[in-house]
N, CA, C and O atoms as a printed pandas DataFrame, in Angstrom:
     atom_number atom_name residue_name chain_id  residue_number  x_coord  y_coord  z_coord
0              1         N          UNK        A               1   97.955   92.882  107.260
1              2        CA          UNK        A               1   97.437   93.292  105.973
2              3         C          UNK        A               1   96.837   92.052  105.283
3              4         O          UNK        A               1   97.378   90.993  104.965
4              5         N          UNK        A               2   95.853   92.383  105.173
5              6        CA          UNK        A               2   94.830   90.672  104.131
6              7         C          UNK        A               2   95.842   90.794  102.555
7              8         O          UNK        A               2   96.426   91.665  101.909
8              9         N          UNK        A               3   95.611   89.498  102.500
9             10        CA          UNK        A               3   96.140   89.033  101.317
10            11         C          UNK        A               3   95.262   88.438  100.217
11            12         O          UNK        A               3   94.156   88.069  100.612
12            13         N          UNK        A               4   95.497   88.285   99.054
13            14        CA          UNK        A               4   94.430   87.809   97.852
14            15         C          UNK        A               4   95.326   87.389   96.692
15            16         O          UNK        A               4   96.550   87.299   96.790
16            17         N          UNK        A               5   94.678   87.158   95.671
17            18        CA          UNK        A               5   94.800   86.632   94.485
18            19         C          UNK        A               5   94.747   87.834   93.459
19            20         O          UNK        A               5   93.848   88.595   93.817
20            21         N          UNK        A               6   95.197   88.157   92.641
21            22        CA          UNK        A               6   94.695   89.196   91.423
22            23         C          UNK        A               6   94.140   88.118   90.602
23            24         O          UNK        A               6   94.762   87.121   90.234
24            25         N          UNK        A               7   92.860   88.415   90.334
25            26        CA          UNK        A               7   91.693   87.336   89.636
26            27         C          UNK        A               7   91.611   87.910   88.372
27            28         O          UNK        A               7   91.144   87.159   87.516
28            29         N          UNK        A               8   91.978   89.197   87.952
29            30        CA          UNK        A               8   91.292   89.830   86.798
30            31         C          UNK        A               8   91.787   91.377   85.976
31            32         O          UNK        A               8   90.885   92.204   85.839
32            33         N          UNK        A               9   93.017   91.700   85.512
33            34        CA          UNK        A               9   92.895   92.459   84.770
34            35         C          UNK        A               9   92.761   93.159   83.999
35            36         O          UNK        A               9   93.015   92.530   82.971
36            37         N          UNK        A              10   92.437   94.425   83.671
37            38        CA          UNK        A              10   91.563   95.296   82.449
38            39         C          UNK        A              10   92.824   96.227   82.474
39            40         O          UNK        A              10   92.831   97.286   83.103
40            41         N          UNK        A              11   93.978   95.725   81.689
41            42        CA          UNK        A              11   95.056   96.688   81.614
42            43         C          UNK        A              11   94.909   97.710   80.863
43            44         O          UNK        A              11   95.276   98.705   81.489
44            45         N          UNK        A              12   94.386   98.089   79.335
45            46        CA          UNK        A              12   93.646   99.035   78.950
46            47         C          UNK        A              12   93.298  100.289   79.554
47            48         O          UNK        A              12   93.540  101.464   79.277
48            49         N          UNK        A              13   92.646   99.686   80.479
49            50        CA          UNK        A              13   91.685  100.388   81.225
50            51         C          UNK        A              13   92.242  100.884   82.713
51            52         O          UNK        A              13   91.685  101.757   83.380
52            53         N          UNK        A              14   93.483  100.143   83.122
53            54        CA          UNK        A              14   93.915  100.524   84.571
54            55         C          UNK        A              14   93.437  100.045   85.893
55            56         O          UNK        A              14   93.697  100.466   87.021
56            57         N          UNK        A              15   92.630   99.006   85.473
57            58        CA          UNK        A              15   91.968   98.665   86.969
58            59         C          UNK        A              15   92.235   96.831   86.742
59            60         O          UNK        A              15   92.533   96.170   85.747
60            61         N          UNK        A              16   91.937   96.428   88.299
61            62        CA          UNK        A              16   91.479   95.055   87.903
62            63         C          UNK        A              16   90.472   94.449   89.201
63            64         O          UNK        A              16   89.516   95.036   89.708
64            65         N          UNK        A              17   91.105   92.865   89.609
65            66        CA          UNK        A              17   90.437   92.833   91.044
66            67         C          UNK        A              17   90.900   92.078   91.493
67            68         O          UNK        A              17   91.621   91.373   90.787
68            69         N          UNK        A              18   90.752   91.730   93.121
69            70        CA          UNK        A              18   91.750   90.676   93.681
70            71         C          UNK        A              18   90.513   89.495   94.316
71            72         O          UNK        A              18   89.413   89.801   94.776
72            73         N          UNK        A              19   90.820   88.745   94.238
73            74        CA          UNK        A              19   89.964   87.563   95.326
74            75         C          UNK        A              19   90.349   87.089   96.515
75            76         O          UNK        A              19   91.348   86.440   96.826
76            77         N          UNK        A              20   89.484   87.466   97.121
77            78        CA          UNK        A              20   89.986   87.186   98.697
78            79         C          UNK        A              20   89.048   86.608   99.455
79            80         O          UNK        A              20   87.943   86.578   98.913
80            81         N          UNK        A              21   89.094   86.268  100.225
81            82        CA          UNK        A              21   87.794   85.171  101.623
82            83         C          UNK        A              21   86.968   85.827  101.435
83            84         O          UNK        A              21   85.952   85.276  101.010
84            85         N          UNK        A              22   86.930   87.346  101.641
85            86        CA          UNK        A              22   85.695   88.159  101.755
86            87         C          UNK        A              22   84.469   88.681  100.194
87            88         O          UNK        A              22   83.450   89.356  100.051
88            89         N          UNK        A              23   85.453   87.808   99.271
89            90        CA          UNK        A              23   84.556   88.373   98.247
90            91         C          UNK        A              23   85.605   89.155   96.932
91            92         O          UNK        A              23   86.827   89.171   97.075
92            93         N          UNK        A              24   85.088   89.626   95.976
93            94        CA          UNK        A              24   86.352   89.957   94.641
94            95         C          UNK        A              24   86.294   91.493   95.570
95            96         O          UNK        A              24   85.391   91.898   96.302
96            97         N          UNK        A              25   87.923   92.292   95.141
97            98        CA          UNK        A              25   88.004   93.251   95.324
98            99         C          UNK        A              25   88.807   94.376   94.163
99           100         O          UNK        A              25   89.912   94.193   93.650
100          101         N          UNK        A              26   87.832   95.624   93.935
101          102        CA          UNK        A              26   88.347   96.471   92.821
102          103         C          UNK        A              26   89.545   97.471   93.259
103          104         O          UNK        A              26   89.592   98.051   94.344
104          105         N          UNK        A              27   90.445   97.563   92.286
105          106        CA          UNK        A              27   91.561   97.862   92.504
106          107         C          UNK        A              27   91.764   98.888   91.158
107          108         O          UNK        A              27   91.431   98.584   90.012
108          109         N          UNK        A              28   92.475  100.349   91.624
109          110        CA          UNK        A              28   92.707  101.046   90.626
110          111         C          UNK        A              28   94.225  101.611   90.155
111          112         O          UNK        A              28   94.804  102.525   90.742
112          113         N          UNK        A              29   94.575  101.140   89.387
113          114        CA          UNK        A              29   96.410  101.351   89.323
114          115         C          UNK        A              29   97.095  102.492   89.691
115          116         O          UNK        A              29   98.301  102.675   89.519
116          117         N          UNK        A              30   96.209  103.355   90.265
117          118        CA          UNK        A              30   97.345  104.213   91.241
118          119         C          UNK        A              30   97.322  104.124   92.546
119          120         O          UNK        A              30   97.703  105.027   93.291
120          121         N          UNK        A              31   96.725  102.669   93.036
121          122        CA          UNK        A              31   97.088  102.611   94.127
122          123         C          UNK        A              31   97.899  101.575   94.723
123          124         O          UNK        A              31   98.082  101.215   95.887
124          125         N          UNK        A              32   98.627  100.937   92.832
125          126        CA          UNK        A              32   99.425  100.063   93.092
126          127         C          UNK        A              32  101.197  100.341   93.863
127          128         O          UNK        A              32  101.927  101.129   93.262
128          129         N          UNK        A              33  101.705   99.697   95.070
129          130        CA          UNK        A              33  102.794  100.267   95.510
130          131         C          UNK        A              33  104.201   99.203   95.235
131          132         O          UNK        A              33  104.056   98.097   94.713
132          133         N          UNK        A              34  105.245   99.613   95.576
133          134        CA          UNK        A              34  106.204   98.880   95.149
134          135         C          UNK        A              34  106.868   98.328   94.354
135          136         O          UNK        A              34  108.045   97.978   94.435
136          137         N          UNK        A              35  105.687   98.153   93.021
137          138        CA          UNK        A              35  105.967   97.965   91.587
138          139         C          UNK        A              35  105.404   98.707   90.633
139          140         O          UNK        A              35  105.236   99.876   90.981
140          141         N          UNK        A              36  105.045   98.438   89.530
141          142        CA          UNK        A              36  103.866   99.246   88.511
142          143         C          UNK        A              36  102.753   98.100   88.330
143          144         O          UNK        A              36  102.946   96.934   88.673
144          145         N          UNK        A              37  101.827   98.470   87.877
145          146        CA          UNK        A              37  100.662   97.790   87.127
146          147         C          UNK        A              37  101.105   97.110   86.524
147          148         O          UNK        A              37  100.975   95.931   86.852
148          149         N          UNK        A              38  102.000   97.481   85.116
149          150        CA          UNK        A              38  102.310   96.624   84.159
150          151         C          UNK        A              38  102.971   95.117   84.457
151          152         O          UNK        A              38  103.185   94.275   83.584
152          153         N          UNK        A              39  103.257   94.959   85.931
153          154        CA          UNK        A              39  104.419   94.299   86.535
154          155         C          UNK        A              39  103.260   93.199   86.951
155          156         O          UNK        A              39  103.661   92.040   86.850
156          157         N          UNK        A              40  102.115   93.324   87.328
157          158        CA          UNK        A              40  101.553   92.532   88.124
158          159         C          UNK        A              40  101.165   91.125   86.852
159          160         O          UNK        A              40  101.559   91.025   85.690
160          161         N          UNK        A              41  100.357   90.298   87.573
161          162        CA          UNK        A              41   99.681   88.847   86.487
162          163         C          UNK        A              41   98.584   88.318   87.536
163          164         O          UNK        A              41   98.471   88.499   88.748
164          165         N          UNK        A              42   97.830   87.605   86.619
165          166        CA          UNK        A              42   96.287   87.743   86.931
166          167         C          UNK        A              42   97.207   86.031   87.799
167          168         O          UNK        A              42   98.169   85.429   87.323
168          169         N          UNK        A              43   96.411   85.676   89.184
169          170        CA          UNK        A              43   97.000   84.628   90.015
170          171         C          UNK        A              43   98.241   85.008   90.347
171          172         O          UNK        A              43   99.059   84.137   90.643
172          173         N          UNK        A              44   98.614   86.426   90.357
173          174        CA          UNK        A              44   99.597   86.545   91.606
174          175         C          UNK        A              44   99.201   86.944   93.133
175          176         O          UNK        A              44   98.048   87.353   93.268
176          177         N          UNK        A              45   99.879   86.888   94.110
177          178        CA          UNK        A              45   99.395   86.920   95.110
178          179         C          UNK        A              45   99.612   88.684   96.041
179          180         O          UNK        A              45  100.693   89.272   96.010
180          181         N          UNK        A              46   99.042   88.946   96.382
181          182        CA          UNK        A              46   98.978   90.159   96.775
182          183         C          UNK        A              46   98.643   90.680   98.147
183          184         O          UNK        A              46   97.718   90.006   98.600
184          185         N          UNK        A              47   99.085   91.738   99.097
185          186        CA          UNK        A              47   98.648   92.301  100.338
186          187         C          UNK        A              47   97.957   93.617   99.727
187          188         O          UNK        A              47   98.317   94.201   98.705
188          189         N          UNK        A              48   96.853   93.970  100.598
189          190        CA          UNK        A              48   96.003   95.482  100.012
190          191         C          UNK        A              48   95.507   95.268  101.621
191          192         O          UNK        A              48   95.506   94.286  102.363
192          193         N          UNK        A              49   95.016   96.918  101.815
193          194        CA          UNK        A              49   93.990   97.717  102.452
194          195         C          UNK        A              49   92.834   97.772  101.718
195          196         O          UNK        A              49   92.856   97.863  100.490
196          197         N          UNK        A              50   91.616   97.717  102.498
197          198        CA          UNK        A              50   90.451   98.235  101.857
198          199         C          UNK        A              50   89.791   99.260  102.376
199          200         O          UNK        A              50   90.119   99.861  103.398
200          201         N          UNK        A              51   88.736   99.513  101.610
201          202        CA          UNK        A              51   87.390  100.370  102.266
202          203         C          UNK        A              51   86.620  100.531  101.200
203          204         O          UNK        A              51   86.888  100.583  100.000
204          205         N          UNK        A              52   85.097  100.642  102.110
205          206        CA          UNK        A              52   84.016  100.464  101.357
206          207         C          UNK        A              52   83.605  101.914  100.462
207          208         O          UNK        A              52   83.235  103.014  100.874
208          209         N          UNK        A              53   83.798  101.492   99.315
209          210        CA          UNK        A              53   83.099  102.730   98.078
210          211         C          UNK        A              53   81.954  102.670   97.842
211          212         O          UNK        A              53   81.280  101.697   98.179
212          213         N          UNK        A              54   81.395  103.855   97.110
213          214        CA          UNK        A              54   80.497  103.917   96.537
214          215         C          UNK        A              54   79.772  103.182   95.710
215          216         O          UNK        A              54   78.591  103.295   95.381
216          217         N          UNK        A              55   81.007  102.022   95.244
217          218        CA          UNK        A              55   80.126  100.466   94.053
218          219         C          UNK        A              55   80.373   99.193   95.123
219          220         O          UNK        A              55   80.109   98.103   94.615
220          221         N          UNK        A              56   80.852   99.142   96.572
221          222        CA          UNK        A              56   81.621   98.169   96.810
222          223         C          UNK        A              56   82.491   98.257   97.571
223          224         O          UNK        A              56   82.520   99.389   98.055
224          225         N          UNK        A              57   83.468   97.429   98.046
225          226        CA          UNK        A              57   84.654   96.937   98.441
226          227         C          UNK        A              57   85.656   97.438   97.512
227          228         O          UNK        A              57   85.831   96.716   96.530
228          229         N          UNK        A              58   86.610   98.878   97.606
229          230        CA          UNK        A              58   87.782   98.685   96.630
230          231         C          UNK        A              58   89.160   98.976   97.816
231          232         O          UNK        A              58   89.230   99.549   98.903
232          233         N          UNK        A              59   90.117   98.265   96.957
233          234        CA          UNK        A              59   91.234   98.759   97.823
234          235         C          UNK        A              59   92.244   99.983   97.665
235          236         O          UNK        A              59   92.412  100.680   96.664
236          237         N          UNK        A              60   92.776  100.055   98.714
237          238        CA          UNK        A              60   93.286  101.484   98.684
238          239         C          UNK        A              60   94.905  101.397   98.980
239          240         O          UNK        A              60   95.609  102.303   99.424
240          241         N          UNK        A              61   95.286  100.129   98.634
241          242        CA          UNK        A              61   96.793   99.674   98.938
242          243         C          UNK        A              61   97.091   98.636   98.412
243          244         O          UNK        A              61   96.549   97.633   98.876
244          245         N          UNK        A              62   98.223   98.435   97.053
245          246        CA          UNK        A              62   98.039   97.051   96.378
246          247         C          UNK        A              62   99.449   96.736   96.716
247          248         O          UNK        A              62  100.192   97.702   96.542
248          249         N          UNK        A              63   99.904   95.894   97.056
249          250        CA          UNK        A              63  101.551   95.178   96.808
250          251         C          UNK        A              63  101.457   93.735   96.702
251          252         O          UNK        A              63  100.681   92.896   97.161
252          253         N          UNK        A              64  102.323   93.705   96.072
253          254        CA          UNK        A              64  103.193   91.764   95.494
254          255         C          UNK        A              64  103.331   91.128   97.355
255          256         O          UNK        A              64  103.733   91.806   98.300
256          257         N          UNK        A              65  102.929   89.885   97.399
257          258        CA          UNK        A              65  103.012   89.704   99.025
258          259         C          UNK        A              65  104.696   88.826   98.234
259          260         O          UNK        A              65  105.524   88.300   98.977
């Protein structure tokens, strides 16, 4: 499972993004697992799945590595 950075959240709003080798990746809080959204911080480190959407690169699997 690739791993990243959470670079950016829009808690408000429910989404944020992670940074990884391949480029920033969008992330939507229900596809956060193991914890909640509220739990995460922007430079924590993270494992996700991806696949390519309709704007991009989003992931489809977020956890605390």
């Amino acid at each position: 499972m690739p791993q990243g950075t959470i670079q950016r959240l829009v808690a408000d709003r429910g989404f944020g993004f992670i940074s990884s080798d391949s480029g920033d990746i969008f992330f939507h809080h229900s596809v956060v697992q193991d914890t909640t959204f509220e739990a995460l911080t922007e430079g924590q480190s993270v494992e996700y799945e991806s696949e390519t959407g309709n704007k991009g690169p989003r992931a489809t699997s977020v956890k605390p590595a």
